[in-house]
C-alpha positions as CSV (number, residue, x, y, z in Angstrom):
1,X,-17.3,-144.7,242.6
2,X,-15.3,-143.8,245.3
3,X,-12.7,-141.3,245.7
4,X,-9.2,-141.7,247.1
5,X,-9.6,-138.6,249.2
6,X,-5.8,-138.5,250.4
7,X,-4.4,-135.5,251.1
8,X,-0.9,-135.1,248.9
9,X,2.3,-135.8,250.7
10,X,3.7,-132.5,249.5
11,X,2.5,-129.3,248.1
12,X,4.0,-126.8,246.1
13,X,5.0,-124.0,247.3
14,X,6.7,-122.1,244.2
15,X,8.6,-122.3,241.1
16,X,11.9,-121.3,239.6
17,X,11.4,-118.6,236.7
18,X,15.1,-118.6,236.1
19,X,18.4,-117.5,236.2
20,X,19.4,-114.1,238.5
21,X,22.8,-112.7,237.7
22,X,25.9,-114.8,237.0
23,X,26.5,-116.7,240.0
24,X,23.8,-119.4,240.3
25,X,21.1,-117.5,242.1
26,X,17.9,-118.0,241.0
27,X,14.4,-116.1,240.1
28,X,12.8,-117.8,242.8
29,X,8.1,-117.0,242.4
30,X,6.6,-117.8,246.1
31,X,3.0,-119.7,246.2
32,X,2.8,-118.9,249.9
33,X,0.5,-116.5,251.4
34,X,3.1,-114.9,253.1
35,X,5.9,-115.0,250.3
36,X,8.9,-115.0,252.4
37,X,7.9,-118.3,254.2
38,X,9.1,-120.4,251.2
39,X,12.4,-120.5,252.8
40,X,11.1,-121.5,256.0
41,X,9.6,-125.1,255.2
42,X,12.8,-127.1,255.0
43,X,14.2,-128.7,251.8
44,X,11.7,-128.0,248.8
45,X,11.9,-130.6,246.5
46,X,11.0,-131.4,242.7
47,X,7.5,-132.7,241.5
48,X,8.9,-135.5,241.0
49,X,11.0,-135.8,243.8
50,X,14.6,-136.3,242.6
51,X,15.9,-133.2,243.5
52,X,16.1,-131.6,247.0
53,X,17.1,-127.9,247.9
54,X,17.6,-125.9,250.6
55,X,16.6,-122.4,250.1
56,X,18.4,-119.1,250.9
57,X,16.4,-116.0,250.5
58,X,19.0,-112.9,249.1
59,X,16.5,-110.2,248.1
60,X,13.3,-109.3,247.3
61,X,13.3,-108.7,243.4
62,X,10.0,-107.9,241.0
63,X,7.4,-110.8,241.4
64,X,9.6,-112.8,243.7
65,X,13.0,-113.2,245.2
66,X,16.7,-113.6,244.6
67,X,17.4,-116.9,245.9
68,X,20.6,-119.5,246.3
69,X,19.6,-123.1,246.3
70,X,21.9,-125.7,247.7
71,X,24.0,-127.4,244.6
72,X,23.1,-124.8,242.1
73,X,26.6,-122.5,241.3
74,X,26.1,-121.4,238.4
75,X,23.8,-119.3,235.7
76,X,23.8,-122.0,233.3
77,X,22.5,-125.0,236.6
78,X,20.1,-121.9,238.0
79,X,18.8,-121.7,234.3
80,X,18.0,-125.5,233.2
81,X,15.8,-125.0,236.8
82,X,13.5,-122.5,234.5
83,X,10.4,-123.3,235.0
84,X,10.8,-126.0,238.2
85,X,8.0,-126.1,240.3
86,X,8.7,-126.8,244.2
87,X,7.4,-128.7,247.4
88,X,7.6,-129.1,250.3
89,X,6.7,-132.1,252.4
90,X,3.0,-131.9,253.8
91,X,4.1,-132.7,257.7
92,X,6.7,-129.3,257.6
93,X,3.8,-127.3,256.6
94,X,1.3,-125.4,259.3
95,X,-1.9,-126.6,259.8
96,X,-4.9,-124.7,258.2
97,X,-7.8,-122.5,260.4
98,X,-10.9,-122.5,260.4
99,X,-12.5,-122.5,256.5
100,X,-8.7,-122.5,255.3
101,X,-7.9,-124.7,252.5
102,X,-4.4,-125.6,250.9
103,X,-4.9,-125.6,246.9
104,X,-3.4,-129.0,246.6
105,X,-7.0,-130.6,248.4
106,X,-9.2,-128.7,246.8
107,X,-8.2,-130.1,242.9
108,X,-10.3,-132.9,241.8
109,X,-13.2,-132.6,244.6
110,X,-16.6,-133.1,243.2
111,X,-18.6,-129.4,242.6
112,X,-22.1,-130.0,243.2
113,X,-25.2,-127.2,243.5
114,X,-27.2,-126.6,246.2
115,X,-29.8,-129.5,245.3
116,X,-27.3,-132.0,244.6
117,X,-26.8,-131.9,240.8
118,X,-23.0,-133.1,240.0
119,X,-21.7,-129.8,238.0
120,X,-18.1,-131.3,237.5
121,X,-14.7,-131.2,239.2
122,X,-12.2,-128.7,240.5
123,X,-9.3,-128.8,238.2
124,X,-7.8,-125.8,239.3
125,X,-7.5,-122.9,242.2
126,X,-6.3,-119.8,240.1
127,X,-5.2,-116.1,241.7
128,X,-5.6,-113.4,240.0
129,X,-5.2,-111.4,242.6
130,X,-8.9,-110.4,243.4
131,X,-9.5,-113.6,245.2
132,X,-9.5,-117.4,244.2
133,X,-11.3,-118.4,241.8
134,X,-12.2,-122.9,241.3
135,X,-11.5,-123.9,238.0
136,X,-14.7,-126.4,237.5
137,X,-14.2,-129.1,234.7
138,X,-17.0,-131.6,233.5
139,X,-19.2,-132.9,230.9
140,X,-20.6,-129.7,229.1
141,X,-18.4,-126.7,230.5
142,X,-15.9,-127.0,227.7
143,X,-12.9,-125.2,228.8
144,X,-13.9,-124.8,232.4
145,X,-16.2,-122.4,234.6
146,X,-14.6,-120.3,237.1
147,X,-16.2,-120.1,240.1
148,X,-15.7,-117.3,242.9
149,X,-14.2,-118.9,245.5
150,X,-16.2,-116.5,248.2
151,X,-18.5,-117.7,251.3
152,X,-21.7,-116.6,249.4
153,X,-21.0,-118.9,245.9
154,X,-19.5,-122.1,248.1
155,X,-20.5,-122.5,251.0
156,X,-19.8,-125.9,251.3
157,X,-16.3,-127.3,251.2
158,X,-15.8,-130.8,252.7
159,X,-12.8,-132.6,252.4
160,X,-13.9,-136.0,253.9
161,X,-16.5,-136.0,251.6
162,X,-14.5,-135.1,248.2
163,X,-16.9,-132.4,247.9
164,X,-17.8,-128.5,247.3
165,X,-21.4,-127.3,247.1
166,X,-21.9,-124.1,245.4
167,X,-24.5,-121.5,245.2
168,X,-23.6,-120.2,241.4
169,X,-25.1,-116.8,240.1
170,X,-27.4,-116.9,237.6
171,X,-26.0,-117.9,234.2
172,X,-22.7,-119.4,235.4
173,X,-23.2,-122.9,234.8
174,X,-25.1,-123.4,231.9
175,X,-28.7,-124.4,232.6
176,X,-29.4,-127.9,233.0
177,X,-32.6,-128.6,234.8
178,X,-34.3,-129.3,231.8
179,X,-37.0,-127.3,232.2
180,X,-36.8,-126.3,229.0
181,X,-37.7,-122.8,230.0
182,X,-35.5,-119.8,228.7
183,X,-35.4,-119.3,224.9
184,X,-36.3,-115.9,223.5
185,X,-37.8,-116.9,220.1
186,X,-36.9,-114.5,217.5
């Protein structure tokens, strides 16, 4: 079955986490790899697209930024924001290098391993600071597998295909060759 492998007309870039102060600023949490570019992609907008903002950066605060959005005034607007993720339009963003990837096209590709064996989907790109990490979804991984998101484990990603290839460890995936091969006995 083939996969609409569009690329999303916007991608988030980062998310409201509340109220700063009394005057309508806002806890504003940057996605962006360089965190004070948020501001710098034009009008972010709501997932679902029926709110617009401009963007004023005020200060760098703990795990983000002060920030004024156009039409918000005061604590109680910048609060019922809590929680807002934000885009921006694709077309205002830069384009990636060489093995760069923007989150938003890596969810939902096909993971397969290195001899073609479909292993599931990515349902999520997660940061934990040590490097990304592919949230892989499918028949038999119950809550997911996270896969290292490092040359050595994938190093396959192609877009026009709708597909990563990975090289798991040992053990991460649970064995499914059905070779029957591996029990200890008691």
């Amino acid at each position: 079955m083939p996969q609409d492998r569009t690329r999303p007309a916007r991608v988030c870039l980062g998310a409201i986490a509340g109220a700063f102060g009394v005057r309508g600023e806002v806890r504003l949490k940057s996605f962006c790899s360089e965190p004070e570019a948020i501001a710098a992609y034009g009008p972010l907008w709501s997932e679902d697209g029926t709110r617009c903002f401009e963007i004023r950066l005020e200060r760098p605060i703990k795990g983000g930024f002060a920030a004024r959005l156009s039409g918000v005034q005061t604590r109680e607007e910048a609060e019922a924001l809590r929680g807002m993720r934000l885009y921006a339009d694709r077309d205002a963003l830069p384009p990636t290098g060489e093995e760069e990837y923007y989150h938003a096209d890596l969810i939902g590709l096909e993971v397969r391993d290195t001899g073609g064996q479909l292993l599931g989907r990515v349902a999520a790109v997660l940061d934990h600071g040590a490097g990304d990490l592919l949230e892989v979804r499918g028949p038999g991984l119950g809550a997911g597998v996270l896969v290292p998101f490092t040359r050595d484990v994938v190093p396959t990603v192609d877009l026009e295909a709708g597909r990563i290839v990975v090289d798991p460890p040992a053990g991460l995936f649970p064995d499914s060759s059905g070779s029957g091969e591996g029990g200890s006995g008691a």
